[in-house]
N, C-alpha and C positions, 0 to 999 in steps of 0.2 A: 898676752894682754896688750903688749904693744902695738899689735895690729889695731885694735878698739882703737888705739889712742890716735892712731896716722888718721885713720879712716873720720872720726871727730873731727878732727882738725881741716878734712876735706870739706864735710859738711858745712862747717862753718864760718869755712874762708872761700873757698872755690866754687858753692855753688849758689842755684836759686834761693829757695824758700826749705829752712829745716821744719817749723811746726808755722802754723796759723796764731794769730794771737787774738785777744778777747775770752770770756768768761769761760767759754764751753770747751777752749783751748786744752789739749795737753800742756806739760809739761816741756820746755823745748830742752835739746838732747846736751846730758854734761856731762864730766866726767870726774871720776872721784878716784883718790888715793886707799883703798886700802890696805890692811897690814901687811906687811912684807913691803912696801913702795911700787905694789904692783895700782895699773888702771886700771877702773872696773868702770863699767856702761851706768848709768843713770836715766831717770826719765824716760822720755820719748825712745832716746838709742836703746835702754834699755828691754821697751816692751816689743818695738822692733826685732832686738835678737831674738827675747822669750818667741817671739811667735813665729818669726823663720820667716817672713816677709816683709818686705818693706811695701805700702802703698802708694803708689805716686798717681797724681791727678794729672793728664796730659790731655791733649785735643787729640779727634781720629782722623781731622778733615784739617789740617793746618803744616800741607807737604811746601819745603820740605824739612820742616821740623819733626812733624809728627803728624802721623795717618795709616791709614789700614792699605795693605797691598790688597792685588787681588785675591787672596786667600785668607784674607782678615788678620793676617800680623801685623804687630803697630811693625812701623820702621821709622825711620828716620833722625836727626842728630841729636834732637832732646830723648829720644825713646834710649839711642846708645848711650848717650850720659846718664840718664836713670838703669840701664842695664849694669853699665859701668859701678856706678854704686853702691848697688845689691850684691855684683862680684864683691867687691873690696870690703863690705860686710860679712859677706858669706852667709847670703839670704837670698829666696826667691825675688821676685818684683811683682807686684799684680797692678795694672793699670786700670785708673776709673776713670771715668769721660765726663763729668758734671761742664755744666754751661760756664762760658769764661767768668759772666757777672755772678755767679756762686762763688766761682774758687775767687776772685778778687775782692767780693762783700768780706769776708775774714768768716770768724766764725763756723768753722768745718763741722764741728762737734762727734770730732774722730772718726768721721768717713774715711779719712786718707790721713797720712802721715806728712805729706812735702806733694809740692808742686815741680814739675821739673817742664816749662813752657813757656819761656822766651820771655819772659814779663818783665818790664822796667819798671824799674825805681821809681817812685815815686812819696813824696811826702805825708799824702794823703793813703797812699794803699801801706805807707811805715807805719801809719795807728793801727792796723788790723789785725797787718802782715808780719812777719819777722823775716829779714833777707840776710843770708849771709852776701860778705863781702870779700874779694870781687865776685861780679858775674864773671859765669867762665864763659862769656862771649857779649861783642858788641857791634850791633847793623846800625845801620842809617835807615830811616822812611823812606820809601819812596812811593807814588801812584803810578796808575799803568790807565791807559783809555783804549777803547775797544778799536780797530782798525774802522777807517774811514769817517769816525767821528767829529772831525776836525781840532780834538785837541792836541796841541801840539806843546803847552807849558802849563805851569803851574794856576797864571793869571785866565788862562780859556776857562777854567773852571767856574769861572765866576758865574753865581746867579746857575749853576748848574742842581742835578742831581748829583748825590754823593755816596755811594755805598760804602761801610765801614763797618770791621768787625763792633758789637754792641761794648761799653765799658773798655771801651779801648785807650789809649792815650793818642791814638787818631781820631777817633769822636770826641775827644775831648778838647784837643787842640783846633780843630773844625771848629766845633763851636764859638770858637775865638776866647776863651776861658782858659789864659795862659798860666795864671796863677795855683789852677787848680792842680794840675800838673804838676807843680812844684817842681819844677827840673832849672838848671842855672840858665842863665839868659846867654853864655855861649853855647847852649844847646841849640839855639834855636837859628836856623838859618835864612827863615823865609815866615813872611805873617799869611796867616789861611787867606783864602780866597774869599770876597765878602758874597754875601748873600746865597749861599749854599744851600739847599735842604739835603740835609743828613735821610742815610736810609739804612740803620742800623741792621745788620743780622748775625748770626749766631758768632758767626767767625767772618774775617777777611776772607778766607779759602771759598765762599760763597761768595761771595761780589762778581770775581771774573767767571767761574760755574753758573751763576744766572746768567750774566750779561751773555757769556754764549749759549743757554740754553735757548735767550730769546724773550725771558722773561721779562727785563725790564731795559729795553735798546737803549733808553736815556741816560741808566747810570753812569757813571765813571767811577772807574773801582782806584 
C-alpha cells in the first residue's frame, strides 16, 4: 500500500490536472489511513484502481506533445507522462480526444479521469479546474510566420491575420485581455500586437498545417 501512497503524492505534486472540478465532478483522488497504519486509495484514485484504467484526455494533432504516428499510436511527451502514470498505478491508460475548449470549460461529467496536455495555469481555468502543483514542465510562447511573408518580429503582426489554438491563453492574450489570464505580470514579456484578427481553430498544430496546406496564405501562426 505504500506504492498507492508515492504514486498520490505524484499526482498531486508533479503533475497536470488530477479530477476536473464543478458539480458533475468526481471526487478528486485522497488517501486515507486504515487499520493497521496501512494507505488505502479513496475517491477518484480509488475508482481508477477498481476499474484498471486510468482515462486521460490528450490532443492527437498537438506534436510534439501529443499526436497520432503513422500507425495511429498516440506518442509523444505528454502521452509518455500519462503512460508513466498508469505504470506507477499499475493500470492500463486509455486516451480520449475531446476539443481543448471542453477539457478547459471544467465540468467533464466523468468522461475522463485527468488531463495530461501542456495547459497553464491560470486563474480563471483554477474555478473549474483542479491543478496539481508543480507542472512537471515549463516553455515559453512563441510564433512562427510562414516563409517569404515578410514577418520578421513580433510588431510585423500588427493589423495582421492571427491563427491560434481556440480557448487558448494565446487567444486570450491576443485579445489584449491580460487580466483574464491571471498570470503575474513577470509573465509577460511583450504586449500583443494591436489590431490583430484572431482565427481560432481546434489546436495550434493546425495554424502551420493550413497555412501550408494553402488554405489561408495570410495567417500567421
Amino acid at each position: 500500500m505504500k506504492r498507492i501512497s508515492f504514486v498520490l503524492l505524484l499526482l498531486l505534486t508533479a503533475l497536470v490536472l488530477v479530477a476536473c472540478g464543478g458539480a458533475a465532478a468526481p471526487e478528486a483522488a485522497e488517501a486515507t489511513t486504515a487499520p493497521g497504519g496501512e494507505t488505502a486509495a479513496d475517491g477518484l484514485l480509488a475508482d481508477i484502481l477498481e476499474r484498471g484504467v486510468v482515462r486521460v484526455s490528450t490532443d492527437p494533432n498537438y506534436e510534439p506533445q501529443s499526436f497520432l504516428d503513422e500507425s495511429g499510436e498516440f506518442i509523444g511527451f505528454d502521452v509518455d507522462v500519462a503512460r508513466e502514470i498508469a505504470a506507477r498505478l499499475g493500470v492500463e491508460v486509455e486516451f480520449v480526444t475531446p476539443d481543448w475548449d471542453i477539457i478547459t470549460a471544467g465540468n467533464w461529467g466523468s468522461q475522463w479521469d485527468m488531463s495530461v496536455g501542456s495547459m497553464t495555469v491560470t486563474t480563471a481555468r483554477q474555478e473549474v479546474l483542479d491543478f496539481a502543483t508543480p507542472a512537471y514542465y515549463y516553455t515559453p510562447a512563441q510564433f512562427a510566420a510562414a516563409d517569404g511573408s515578410g514577418i520578421e518580429s513580433l510588431d510585423d503582426l500588427a493589423g495582421q491575420a492571427v491563427c491560434v489554438g481556440v480557448s487558448t491563453t494565446y487567444e486570450t492574450w491576443l485579445s489584449g485581455n491580460a487580466d483574464a489570464l491571471g498570470l503575474p505580470a513577470e509573465s509577460f514579456f511583450a504586449e500583443p500586437p494591436a489590431g490583430v484578427t484572431i482565427v481560432p481553430l481546434a489546436t495550434d498544430a493546425e495554424c502551420p498545417q493550413s497555412i501550408q496546406a494553402g488554405d489561408r496564405s495570410s495567417w500567421r501562426s
